[in-house]
DOVEXDO-882634 format. One record per residue (C-alpha): x, y, z; residue in one letter. Coordinates in nm, 3 decimals, m for minus. Layout:
% residues N
+---------+---------+---------+------+
:       x :       y :       z : code :
+---------+---------+---------+------+
:       X :       Y :       Z :    a :
...
+---------+---------+---------+------+
This chain:
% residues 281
+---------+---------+---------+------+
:       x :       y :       z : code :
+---------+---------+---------+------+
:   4.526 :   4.158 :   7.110 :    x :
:   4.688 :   3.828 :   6.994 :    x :
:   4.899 :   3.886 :   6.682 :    x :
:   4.847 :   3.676 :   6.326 :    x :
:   5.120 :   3.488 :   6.412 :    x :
:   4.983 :   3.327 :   6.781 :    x :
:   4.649 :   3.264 :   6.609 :    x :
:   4.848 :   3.110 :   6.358 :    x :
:   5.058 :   2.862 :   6.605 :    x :
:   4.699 :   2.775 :   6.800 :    x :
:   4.482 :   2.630 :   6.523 :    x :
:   4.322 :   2.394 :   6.740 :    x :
:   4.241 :   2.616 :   7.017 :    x :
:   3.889 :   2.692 :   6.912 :    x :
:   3.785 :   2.339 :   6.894 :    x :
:   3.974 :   2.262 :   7.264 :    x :
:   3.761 :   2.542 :   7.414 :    x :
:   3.463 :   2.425 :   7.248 :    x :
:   3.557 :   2.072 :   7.413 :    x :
:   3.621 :   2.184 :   7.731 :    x :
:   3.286 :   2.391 :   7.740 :    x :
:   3.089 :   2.066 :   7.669 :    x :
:   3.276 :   1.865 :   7.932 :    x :
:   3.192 :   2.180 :   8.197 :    x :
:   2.792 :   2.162 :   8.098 :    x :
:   2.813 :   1.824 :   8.142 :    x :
:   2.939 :   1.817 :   8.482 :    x :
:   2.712 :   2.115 :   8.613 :    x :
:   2.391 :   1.911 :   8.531 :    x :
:   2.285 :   1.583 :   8.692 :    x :
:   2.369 :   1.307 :   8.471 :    x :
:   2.086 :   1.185 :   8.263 :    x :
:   2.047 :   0.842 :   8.070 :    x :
:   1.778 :   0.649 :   7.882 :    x :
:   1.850 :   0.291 :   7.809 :    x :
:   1.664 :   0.169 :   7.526 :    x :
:   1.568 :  m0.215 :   7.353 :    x :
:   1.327 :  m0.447 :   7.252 :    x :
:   1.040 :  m0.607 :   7.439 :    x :
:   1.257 :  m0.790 :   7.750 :    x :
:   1.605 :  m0.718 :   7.695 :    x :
:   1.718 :  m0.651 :   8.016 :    x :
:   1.626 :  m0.232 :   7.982 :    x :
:   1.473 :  m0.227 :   8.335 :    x :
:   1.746 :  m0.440 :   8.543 :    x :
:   2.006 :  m0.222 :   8.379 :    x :
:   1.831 :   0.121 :   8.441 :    x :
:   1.840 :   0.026 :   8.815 :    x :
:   2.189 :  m0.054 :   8.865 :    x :
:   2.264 :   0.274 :   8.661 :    x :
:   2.017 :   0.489 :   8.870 :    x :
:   2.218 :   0.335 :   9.229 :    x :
:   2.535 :   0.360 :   9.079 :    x :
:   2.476 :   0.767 :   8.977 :    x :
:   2.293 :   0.839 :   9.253 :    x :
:   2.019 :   0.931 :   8.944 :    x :
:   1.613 :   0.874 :   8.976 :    x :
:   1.513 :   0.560 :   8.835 :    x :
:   1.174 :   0.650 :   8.632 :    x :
:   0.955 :   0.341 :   8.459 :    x :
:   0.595 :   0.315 :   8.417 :    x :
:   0.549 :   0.084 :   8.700 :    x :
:   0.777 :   0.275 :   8.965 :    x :
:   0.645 :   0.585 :   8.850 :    x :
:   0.295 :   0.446 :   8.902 :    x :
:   0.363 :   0.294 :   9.216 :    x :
:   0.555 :   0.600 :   9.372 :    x :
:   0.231 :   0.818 :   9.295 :    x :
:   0.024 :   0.576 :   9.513 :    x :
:   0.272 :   0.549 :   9.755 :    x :
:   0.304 :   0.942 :   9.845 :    x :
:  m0.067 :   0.925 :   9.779 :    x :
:  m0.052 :   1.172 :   9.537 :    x :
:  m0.291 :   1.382 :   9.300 :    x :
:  m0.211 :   1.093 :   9.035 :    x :
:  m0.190 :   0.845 :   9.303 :    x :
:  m0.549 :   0.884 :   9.372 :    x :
:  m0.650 :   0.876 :   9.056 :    x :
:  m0.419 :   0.524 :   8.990 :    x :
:  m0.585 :   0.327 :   9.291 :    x :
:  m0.905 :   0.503 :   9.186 :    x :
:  m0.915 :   0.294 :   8.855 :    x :
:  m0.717 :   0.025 :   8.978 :    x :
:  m1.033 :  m0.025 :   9.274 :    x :
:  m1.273 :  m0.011 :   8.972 :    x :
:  m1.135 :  m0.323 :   8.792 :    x :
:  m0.981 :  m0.104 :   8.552 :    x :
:  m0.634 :  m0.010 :   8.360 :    x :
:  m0.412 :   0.268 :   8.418 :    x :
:  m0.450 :   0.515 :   8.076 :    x :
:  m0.180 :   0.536 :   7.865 :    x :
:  m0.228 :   0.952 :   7.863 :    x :
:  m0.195 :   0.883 :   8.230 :    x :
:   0.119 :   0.686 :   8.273 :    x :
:   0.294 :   0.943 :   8.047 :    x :
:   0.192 :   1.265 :   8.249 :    x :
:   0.297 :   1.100 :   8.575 :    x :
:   0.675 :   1.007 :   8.364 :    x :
:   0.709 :   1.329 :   8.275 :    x :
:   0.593 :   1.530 :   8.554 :    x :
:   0.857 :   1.320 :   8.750 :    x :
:   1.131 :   1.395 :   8.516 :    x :
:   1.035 :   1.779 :   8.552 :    x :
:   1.034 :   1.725 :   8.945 :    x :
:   1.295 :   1.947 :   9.164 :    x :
:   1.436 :   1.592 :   9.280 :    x :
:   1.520 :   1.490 :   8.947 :    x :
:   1.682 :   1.823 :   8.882 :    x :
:   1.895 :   1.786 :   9.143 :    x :
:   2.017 :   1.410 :   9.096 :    x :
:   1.957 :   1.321 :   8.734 :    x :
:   1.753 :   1.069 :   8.579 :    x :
:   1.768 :   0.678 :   8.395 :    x :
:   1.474 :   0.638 :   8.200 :    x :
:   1.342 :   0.316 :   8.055 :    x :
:   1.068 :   0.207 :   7.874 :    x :
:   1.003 :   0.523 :   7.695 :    x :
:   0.914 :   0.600 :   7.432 :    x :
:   0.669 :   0.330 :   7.461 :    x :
:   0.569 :   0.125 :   7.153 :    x :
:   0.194 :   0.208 :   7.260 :    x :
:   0.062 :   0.452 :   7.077 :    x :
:  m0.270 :   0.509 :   7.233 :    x :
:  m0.199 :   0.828 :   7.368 :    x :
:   0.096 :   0.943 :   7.202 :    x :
:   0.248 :   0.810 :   6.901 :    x :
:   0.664 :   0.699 :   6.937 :    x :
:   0.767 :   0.999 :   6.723 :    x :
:   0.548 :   1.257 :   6.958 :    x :
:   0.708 :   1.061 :   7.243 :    x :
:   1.037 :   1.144 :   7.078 :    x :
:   0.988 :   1.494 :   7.033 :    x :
:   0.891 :   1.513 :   7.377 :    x :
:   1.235 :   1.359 :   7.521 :    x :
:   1.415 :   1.615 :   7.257 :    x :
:   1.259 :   1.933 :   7.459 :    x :
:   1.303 :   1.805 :   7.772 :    x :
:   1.485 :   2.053 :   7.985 :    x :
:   1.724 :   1.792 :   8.157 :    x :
:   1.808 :   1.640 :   7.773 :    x :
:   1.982 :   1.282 :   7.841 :    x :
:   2.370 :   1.288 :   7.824 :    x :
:   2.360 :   0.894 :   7.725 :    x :
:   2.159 :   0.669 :   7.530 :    x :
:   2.237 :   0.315 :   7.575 :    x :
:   2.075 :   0.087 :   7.334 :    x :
:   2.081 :  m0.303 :   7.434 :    x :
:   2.085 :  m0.500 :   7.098 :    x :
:   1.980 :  m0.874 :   7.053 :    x :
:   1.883 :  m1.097 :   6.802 :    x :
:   1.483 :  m1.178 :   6.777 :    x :
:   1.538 :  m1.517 :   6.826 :    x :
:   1.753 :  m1.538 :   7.082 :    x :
:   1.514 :  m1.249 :   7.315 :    x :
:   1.227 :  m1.440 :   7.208 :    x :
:   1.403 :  m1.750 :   7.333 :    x :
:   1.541 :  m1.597 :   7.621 :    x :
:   1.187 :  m1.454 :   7.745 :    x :
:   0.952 :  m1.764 :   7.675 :    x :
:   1.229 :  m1.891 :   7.959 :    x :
:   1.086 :  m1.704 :   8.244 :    x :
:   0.916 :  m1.787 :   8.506 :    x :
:   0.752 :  m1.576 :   8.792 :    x :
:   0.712 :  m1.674 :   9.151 :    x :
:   0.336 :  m1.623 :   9.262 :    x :
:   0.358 :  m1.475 :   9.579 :    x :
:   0.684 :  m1.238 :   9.565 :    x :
:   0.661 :  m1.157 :   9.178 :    x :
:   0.999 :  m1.203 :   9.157 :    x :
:   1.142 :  m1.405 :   8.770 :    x :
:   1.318 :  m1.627 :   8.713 :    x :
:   1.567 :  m1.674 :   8.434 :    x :
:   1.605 :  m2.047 :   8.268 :    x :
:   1.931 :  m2.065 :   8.426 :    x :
:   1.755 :  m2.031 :   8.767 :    x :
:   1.490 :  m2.293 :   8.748 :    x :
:   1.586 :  m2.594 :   8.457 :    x :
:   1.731 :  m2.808 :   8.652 :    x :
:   1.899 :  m2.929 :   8.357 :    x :
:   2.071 :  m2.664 :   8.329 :    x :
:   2.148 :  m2.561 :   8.662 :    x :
:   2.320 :  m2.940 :   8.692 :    x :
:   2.544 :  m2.811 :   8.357 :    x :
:   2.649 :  m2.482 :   8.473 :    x :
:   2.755 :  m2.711 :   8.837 :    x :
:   2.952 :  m2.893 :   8.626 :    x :
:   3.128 :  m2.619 :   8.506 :    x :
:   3.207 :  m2.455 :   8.834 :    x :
:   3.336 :  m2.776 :   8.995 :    x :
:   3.561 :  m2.834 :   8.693 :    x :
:   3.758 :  m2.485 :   8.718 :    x :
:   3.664 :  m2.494 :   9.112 :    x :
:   4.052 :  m2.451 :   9.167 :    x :
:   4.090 :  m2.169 :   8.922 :    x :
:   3.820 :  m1.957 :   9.052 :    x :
:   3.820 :  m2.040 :   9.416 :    x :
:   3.724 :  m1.641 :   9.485 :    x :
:   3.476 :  m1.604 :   9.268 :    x :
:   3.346 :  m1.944 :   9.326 :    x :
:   3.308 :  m1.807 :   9.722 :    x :
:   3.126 :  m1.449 :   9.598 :    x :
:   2.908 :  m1.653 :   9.423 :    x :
:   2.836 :  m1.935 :   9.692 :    x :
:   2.756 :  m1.611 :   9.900 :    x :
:   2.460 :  m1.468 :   9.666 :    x :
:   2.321 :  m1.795 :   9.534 :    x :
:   1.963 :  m1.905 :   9.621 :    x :
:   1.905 :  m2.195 :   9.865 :    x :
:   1.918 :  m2.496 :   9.687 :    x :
:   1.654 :  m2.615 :   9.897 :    x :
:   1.412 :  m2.280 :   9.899 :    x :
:   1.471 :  m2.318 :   9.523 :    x :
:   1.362 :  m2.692 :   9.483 :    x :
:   1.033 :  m2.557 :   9.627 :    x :
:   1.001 :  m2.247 :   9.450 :    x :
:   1.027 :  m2.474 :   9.132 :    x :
:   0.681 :  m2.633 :   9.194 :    x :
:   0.520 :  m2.291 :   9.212 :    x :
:   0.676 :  m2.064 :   8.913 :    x :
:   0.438 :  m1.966 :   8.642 :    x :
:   0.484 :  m1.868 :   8.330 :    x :
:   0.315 :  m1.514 :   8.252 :    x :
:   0.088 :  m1.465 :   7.903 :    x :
:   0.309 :  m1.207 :   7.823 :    x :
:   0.617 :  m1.481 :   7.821 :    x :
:   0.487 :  m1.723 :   7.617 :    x :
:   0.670 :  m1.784 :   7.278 :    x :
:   0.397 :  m1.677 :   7.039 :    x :
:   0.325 :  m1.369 :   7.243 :    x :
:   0.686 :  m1.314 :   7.266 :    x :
:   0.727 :  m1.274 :   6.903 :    x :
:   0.456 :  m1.056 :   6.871 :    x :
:   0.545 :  m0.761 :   7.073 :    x :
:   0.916 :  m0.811 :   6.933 :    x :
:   0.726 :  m0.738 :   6.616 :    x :
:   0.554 :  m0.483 :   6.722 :    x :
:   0.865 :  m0.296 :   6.865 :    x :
:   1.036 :  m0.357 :   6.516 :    x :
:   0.742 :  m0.211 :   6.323 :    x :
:   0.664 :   0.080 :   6.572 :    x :
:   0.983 :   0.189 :   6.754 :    x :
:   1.243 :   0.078 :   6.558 :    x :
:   1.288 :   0.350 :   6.305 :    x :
:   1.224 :   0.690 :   6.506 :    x :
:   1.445 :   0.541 :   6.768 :    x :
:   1.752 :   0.503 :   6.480 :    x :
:   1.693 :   0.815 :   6.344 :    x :
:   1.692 :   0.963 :   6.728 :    x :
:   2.015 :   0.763 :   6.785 :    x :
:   2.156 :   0.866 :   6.452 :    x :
:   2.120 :   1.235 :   6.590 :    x :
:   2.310 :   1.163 :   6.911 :    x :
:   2.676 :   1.230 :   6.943 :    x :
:   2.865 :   0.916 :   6.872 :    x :
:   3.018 :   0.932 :   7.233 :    x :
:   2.750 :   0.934 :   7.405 :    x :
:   2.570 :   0.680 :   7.261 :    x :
:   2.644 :   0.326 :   7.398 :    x :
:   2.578 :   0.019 :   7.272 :    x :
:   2.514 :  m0.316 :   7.451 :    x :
:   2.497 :  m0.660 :   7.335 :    x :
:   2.227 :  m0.813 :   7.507 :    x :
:   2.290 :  m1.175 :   7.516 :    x :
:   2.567 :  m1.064 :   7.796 :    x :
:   2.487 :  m1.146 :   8.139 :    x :
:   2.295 :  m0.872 :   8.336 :    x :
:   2.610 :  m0.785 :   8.534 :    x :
:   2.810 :  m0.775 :   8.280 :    x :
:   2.585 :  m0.510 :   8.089 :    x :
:   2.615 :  m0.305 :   8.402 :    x :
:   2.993 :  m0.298 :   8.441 :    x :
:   3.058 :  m0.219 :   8.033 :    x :
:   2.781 :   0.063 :   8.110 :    x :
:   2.948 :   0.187 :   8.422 :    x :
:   3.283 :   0.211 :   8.249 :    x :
:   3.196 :   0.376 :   7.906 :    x :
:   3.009 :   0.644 :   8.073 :    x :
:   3.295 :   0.685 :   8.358 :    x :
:   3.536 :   0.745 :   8.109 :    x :
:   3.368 :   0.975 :   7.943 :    x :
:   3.270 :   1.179 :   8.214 :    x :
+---------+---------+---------+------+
């Protein structure tokens, strides 16, 4: 038995072991993240690149949905069932299919990045059942990463996209204004020199300026991307989700909680995500 006087010389030992038992749960379980945001932030393009990067399960409505019909599954049927008929996907539906995925052996095994729930429908659930459901979830997340940005500058961002018809792919206003695709040519010519690398990495990824002078003709803009509607499901978010999601952030240890600011460049989202939650882990 320890005597008085080695408890006495370890006062911090309780609170290393306690430390130490936290880090060793956390790397015996599959990493597990939701990324959370308004209406268009970027919550879905980040999830990804976190999902590849941590060799996690991506799960979102739509990949959910279209992984169920797909495999051809019990859900599956019932999805292309409804979709034959002319009519929409249920809200009780969508949310079985999430969480029977997140409950799935695969997901067990590699971990899970979760976006787009809770949703701020309430049809089925409301946010603060949604909540409670991602609190007793048996794989709880080990990182919530919230993207923040302004109203305006979201609501500006999104009535900016466009969507190609046929491959459903959007487009950011950087992408398509030729405007300001001219400006940010400009730029790169002017520290050309300075940046010859990166300059050659990008030159490598861009889009062909010819493809893209035709694919400019045939973007749309979506209903959903229009200003006005824009603003309304910001407002929405604000008056549904906002407050049960700060009171379920409040709740969340400090270091695992990560936030983003969302008028960053996609990329850069990803590699300030990729390092907080490497150093911690």
């Amino acid at each position: 038995m320890a005597s008085r006087e080695e408890k006495q010389a370890q006062p911090f030992a309780g609170i290393f072991d306690e430390d130490e038992a936290e880090k060793s749960f956390l790397l015996s379980k599959p990493t597990c993240l939701i990324i959370l945001g308004k209406p268009g932030s970027g919550k879905k393009t980040l999830a990804r690149k976190l999902s590849q990067m941590w060799k996690c399960i991506f799960i979102e409505a739509s990949e959910v949905i279209q992984m169920n019909i797909n495999e051809e599954t019990e859900y599956g049927l019932k999805c292309q069932e409804l979709l034959f008929k002319g009519q929409s996907i249920s809200e009780e539906l969508v949310t079985e299919m999430i969480l029977k995925k997140i409950e799935s052996p695969e997901v067990a095994h590699f971990g899970y990045v979760l976006s787009g729930f809770p949703s701020v429908s309430e049809e089925y659930m409301t946010v603060s059942q949604q909540i409670e459901k991602i609190k007793n979830l048996k794989l709880k997340p080990d990182f919530l990463i919230n993207i923040k940005c302004s109203d305006y500058d979201l609501c500006q961002r999104i009535s900016g996209q466009r969507q190609g018809p046929d491959s459903g792919q959007v487009y950011q206003r950087s992408q398509w204004d030729p405007n300001i695709i001219e400006k940010h040519k400009k730029e790169d010519d002017k520290h050309e020199e300075e940046n010859e690398d990166e300059k050659q990495e990008e030159e490598e990824t861009a889009e062909d300026p010819l493809m893209m002078s035709e694919l400019l003709h045939q973007l749309v803009q979506r209903p959903e991307d229009i200003l006005e509607n824009a603003e309304e499901r910001v407002g929405m978010y604000k008056d549904i989700m906002l407050r049960p999601l700060e009171d379920l952030m409040a709740e969340q240890d400090c270091q695992y909680l990560i936030e983003l600011n969302g008028n960053q460049h996609p990329d850069y989202l990803f590699k300030v995500s990729k390092l907080c939650t490497n150093l911690i882990n």
